[in-house]
C-alpha positions in Angstrom: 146.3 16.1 64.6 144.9 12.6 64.4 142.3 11.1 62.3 140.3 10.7 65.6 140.5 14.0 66.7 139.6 15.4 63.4 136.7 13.2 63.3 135.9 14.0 66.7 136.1 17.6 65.7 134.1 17.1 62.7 131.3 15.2 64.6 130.7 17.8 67.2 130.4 20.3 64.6 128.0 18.3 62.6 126.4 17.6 65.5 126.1 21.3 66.0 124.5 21.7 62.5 122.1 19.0 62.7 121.2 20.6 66.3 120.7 24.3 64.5 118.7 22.4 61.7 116.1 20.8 64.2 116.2 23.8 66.3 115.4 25.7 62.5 112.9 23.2 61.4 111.2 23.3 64.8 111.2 27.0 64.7 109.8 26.5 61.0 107.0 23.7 62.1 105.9 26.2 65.0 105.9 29.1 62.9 103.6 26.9 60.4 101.0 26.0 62.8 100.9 29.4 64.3 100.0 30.2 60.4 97.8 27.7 59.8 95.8 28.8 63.6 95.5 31.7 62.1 93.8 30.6 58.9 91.8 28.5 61.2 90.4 31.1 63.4 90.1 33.7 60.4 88.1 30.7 58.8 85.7 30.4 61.7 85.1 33.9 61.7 84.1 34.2 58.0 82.4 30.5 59.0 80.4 32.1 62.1 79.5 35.4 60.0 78.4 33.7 57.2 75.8 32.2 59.2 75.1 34.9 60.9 74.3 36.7 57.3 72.2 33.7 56.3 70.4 34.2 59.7 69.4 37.6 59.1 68.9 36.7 55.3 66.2 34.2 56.1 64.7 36.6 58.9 64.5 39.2 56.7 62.6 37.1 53.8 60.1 35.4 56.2 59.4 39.0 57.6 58.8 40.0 53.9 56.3 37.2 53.2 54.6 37.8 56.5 53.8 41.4 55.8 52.8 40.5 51.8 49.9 38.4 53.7 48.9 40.5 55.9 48.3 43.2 53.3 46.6 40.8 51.4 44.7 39.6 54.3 43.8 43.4 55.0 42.8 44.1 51.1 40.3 41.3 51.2 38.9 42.7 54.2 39.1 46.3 53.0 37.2 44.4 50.1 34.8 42.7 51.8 34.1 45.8 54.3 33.2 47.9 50.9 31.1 45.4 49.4 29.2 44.7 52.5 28.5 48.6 53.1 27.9 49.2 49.5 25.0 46.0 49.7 23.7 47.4 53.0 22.6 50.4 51.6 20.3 48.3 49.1 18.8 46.0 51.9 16.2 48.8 52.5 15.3 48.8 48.7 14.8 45.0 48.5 12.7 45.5 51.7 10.4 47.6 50.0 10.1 45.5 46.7 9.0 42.3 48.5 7.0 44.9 50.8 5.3 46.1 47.4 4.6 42.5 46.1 2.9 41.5 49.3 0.4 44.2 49.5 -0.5 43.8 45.6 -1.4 40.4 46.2 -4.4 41.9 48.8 -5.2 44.6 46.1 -6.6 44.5 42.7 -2.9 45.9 40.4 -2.9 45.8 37.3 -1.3 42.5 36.4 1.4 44.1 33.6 2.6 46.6 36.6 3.0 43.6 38.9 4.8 41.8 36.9 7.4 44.3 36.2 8.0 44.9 39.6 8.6 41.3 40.3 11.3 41.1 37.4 12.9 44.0 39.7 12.8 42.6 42.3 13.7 39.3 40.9 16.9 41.0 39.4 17.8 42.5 42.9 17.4 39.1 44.3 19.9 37.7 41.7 22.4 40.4 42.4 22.1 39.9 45.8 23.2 35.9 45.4 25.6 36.6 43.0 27.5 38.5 46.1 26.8 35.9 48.9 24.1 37.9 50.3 21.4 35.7 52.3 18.5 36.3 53.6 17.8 36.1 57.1 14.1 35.3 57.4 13.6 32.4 59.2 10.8 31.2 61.4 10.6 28.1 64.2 14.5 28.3 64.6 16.2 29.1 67.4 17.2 32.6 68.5 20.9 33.4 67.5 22.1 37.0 68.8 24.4 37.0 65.9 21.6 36.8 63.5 18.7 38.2 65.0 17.6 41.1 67.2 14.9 40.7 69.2 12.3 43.0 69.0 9.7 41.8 72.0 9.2 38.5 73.7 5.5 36.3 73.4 4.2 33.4 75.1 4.7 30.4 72.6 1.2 29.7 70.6 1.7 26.2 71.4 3.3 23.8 74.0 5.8 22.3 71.4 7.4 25.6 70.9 10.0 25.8 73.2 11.4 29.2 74.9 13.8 31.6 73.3 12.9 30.2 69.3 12.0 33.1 66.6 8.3 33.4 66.4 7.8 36.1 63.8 10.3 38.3 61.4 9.6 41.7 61.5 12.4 42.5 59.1 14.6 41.1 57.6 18.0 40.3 57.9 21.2 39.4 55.5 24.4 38.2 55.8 27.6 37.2 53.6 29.5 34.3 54.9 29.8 34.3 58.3 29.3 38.1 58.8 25.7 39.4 59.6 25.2 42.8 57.6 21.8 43.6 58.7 20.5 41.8 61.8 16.9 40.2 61.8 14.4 42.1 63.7 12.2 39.4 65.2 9.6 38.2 67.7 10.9 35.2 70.1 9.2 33.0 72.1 9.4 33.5 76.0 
């Protein structure tokens, strides 16, 4: 054997080796990036249930703070409700104290029993503003059907008195806020 055949031998075999070694490092390099695809899509699943999580984390605490104001919400009105029915059932007594006071002043009391029911009714008064309570007793205003409930209708004692204003309480009314506990009873103007 010659030098060139053994060379030529030797080349086609190391050409056959460096063929297997690409063919091995291909197999290697696909076999990496079917790994690392792999990873990638496992990652995007943790990625998408992740969010997913936060999603229902966030829902969860937003429904939390929304039913923490609505019982809040409903224990001021619960509140509110209680006090209002509670003062209702006094109305009738302060009624009857200014009631009492009015017809004194047309009779001859004795002045130390007047005065002692005026620091009465005086203290009711005070209780009554100390809870928001206000009077509803109003004459020469206009007729509001959340405030007032008309009794009977009159022809105006004048011409500058329009139609539908309050002409005389009858009783009256109270309110807290915007919420009427007791409507006005009350003449109106026709």
């Amino acid at each position: 054997m010659s030098k060139e055949n053994i060379s030529e031998k030797e080349l086609e075999t190391q050409d056959e080796v460096v063929e297997e070694t690409s063919a091995e490092a291909e197999s290697a390099q696909e076999e990496t990036e079917s790994v690392k695809d792999e990873k990638d899509l496992r990652i995007e699943e943790l990625e998408n249930e992740l969010a997913s999580a936060k999603d229902a984390l966030l829902r969860k605490a937003a429904e939390l703070e929304n039913v923490r104001k609505r019982v809040q919400r409903e224990r001021v009105q619960l509140y509110e409700e209680a006090k209002a029915g509670a003062l209702e059932d006094f109305m009738p007594i302060a009624d009857d104290l200014i009631r009492t006071l009015k017809a004194a002043e047309e009779s001859e009391i004795e002045k130390s029993f007047l005065e002692g029911v005026q620091l009465v009714a005086d203290k009711f008064k005070n209780v009554l503003e100390k809870h928001g309570v206000v009077r509803i007793d109003e004459t020469g205003v206009p007729f509001d059907v959340n405030l007032h409930d008309a009794m009977m209708k009159q022809p105006a004692p004048d011409d500058e008195t329009g139609s539908d204003v309050v002409l005389q309480v009858l009783e009256s009314g109270y309110k807290i806020g915007n919420r009427t506990i007791r409507h006005a009873k009350v003449i109106v103007s026709e």
